[in-house]
PyMOL commands that place a pseudoatom at each C-alpha (Angstrom):
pseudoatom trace, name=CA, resn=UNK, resi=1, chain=A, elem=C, hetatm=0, pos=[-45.396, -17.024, 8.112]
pseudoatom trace, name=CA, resn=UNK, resi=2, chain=A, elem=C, hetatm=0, pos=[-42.403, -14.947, 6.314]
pseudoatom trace, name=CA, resn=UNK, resi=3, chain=A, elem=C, hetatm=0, pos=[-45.044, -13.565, 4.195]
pseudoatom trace, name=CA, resn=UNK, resi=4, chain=A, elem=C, hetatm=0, pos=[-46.757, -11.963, 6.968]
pseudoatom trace, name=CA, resn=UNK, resi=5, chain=A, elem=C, hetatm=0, pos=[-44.101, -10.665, 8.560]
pseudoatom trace, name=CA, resn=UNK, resi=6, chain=A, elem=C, hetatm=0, pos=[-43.145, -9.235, 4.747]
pseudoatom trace, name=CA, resn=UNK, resi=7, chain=A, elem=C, hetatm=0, pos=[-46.614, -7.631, 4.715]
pseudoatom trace, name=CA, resn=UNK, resi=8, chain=A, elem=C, hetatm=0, pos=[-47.157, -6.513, 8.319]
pseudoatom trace, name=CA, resn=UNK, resi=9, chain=A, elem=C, hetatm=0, pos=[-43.350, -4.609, 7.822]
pseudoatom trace, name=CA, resn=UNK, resi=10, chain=A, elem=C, hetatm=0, pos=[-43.840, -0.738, 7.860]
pseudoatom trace, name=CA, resn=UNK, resi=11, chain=A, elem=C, hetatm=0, pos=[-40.750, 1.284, 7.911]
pseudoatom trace, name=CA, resn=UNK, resi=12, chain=A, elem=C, hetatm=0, pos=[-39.681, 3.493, 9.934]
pseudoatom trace, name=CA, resn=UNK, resi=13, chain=A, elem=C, hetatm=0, pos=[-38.883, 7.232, 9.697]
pseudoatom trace, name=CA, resn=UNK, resi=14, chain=A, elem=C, hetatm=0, pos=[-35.132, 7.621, 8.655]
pseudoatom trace, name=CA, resn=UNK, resi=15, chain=A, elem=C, hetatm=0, pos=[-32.551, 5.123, 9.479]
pseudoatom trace, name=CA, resn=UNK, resi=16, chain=A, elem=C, hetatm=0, pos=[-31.896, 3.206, 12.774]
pseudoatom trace, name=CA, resn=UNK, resi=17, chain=A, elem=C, hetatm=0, pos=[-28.013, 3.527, 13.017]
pseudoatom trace, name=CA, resn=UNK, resi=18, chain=A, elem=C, hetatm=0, pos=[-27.486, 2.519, 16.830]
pseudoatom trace, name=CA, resn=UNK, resi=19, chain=A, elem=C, hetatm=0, pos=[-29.619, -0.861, 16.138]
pseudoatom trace, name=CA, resn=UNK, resi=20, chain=A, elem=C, hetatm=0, pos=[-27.858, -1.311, 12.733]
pseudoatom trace, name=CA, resn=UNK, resi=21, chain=A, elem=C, hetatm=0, pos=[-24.236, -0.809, 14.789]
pseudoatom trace, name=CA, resn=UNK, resi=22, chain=A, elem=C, hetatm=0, pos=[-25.546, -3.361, 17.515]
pseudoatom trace, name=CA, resn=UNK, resi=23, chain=A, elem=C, hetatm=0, pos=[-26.104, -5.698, 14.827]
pseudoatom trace, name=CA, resn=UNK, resi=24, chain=A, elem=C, hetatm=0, pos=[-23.204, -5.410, 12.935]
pseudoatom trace, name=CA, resn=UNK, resi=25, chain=A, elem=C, hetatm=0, pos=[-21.035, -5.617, 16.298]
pseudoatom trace, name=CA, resn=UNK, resi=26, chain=A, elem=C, hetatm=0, pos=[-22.303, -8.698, 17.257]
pseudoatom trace, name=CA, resn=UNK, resi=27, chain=A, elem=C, hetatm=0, pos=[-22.586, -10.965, 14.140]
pseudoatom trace, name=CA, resn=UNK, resi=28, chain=A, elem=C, hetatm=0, pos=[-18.727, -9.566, 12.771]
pseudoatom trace, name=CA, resn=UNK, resi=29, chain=A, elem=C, hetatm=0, pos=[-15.551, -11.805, 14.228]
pseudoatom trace, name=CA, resn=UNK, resi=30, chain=A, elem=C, hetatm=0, pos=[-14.228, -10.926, 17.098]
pseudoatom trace, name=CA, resn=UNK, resi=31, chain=A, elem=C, hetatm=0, pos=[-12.021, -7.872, 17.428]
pseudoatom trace, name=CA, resn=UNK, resi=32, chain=A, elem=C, hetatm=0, pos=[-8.880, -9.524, 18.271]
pseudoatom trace, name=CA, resn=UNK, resi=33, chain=A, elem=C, hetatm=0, pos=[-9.437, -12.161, 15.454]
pseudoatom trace, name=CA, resn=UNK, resi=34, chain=A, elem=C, hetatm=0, pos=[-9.699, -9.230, 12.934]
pseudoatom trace, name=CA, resn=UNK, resi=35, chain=A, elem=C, hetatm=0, pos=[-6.590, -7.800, 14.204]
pseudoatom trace, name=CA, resn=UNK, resi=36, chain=A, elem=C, hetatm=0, pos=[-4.086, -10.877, 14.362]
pseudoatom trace, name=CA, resn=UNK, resi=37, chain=A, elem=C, hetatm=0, pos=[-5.366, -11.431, 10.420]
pseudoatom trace, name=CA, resn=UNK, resi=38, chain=A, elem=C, hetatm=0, pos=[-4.618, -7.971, 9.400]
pseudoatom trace, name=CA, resn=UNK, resi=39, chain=A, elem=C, hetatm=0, pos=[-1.688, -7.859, 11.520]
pseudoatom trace, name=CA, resn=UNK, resi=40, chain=A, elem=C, hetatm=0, pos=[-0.786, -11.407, 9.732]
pseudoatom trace, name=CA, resn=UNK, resi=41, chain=A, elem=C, hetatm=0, pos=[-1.790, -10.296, 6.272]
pseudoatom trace, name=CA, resn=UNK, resi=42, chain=A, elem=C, hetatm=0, pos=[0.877, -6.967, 6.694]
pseudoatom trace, name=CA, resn=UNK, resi=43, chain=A, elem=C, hetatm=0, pos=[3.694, -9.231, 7.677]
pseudoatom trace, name=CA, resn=UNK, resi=44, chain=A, elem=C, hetatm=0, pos=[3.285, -11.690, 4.618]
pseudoatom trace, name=CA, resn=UNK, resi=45, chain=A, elem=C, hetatm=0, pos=[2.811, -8.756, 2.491]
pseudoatom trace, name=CA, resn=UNK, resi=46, chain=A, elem=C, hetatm=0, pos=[5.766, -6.818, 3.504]
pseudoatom trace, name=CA, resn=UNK, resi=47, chain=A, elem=C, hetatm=0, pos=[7.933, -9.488, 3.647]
pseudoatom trace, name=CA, resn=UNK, resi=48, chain=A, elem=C, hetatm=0, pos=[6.678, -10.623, 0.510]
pseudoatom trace, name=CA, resn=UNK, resi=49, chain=A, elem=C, hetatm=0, pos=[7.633, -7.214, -1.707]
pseudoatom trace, name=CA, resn=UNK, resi=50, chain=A, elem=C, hetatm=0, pos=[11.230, -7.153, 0.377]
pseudoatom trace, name=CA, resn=UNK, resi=51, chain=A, elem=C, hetatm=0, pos=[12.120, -10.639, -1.168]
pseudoatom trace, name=CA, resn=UNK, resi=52, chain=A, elem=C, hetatm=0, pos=[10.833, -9.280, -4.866]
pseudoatom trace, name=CA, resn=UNK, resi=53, chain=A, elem=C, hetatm=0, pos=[12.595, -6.166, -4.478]
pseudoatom trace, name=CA, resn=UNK, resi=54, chain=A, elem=C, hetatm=0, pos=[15.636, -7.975, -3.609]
pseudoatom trace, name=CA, resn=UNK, resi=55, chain=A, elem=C, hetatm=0, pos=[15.422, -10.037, -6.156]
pseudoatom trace, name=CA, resn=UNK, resi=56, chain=A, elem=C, hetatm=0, pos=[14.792, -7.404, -8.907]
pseudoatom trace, name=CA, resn=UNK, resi=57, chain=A, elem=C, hetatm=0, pos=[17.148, -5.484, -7.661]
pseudoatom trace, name=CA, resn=UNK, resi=58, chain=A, elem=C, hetatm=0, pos=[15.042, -2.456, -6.937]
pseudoatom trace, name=CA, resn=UNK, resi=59, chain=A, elem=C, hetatm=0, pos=[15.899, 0.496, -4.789]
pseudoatom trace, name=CA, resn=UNK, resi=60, chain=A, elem=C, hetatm=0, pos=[17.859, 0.389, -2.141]
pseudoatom trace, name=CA, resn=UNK, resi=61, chain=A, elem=C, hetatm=0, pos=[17.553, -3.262, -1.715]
pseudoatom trace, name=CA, resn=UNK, resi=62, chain=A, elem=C, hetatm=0, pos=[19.917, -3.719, -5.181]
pseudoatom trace, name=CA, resn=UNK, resi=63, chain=A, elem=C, hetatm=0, pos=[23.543, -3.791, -5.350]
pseudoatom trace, name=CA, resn=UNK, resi=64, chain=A, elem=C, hetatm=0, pos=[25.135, -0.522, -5.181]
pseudoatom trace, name=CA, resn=UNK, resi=65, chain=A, elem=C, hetatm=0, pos=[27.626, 0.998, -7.773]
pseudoatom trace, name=CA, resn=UNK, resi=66, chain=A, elem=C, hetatm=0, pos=[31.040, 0.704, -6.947]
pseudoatom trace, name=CA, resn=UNK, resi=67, chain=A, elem=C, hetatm=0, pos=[33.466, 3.999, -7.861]
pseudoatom trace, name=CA, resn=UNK, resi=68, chain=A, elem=C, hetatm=0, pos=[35.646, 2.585, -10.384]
pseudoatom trace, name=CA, resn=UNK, resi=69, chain=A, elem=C, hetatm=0, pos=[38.709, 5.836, -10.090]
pseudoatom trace, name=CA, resn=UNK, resi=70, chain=A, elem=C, hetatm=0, pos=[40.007, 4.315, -6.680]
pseudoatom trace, name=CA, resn=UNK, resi=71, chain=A, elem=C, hetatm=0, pos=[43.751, 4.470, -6.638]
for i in range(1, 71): cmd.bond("trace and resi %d" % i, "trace and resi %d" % (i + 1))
show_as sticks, trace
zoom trace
């Protein structure tokens, strides 16, 4: 059977972009899905390089010099 349908396949001149966007539209996650993850994924990875900056002391996040010639 698949090697029928192998053999009877022709191509087709140049590529079929709307059918290959159909395809791809409906067999992906849904939109919102893809959004809350990314949206999820930025959070944890922002937060995360606050707390490592913080603690390394990097940047702003680090303790500022104090002037030392206050009278």
């Amino acid at each position: 059977m698949i090697r029928n349908t192998v053999e009877s396949w022709t191509p087709r001149r140049g590529p079929n972009w709307s059918d290959v966007l159909v395809r791809l539209a409906g067999s992906g996650p849904p939109a919102w899905l893809l959004y809350t993850a990314a949206s999820a994924a930025l959070v944890v990875i922002l937060l995360a390089a606050f707390l490592i900056g913080s603690a390394l002391q990097i940047g702003a996040l680090g303790p500022q010099p104090v002037p030392s010639n206050l009278h």
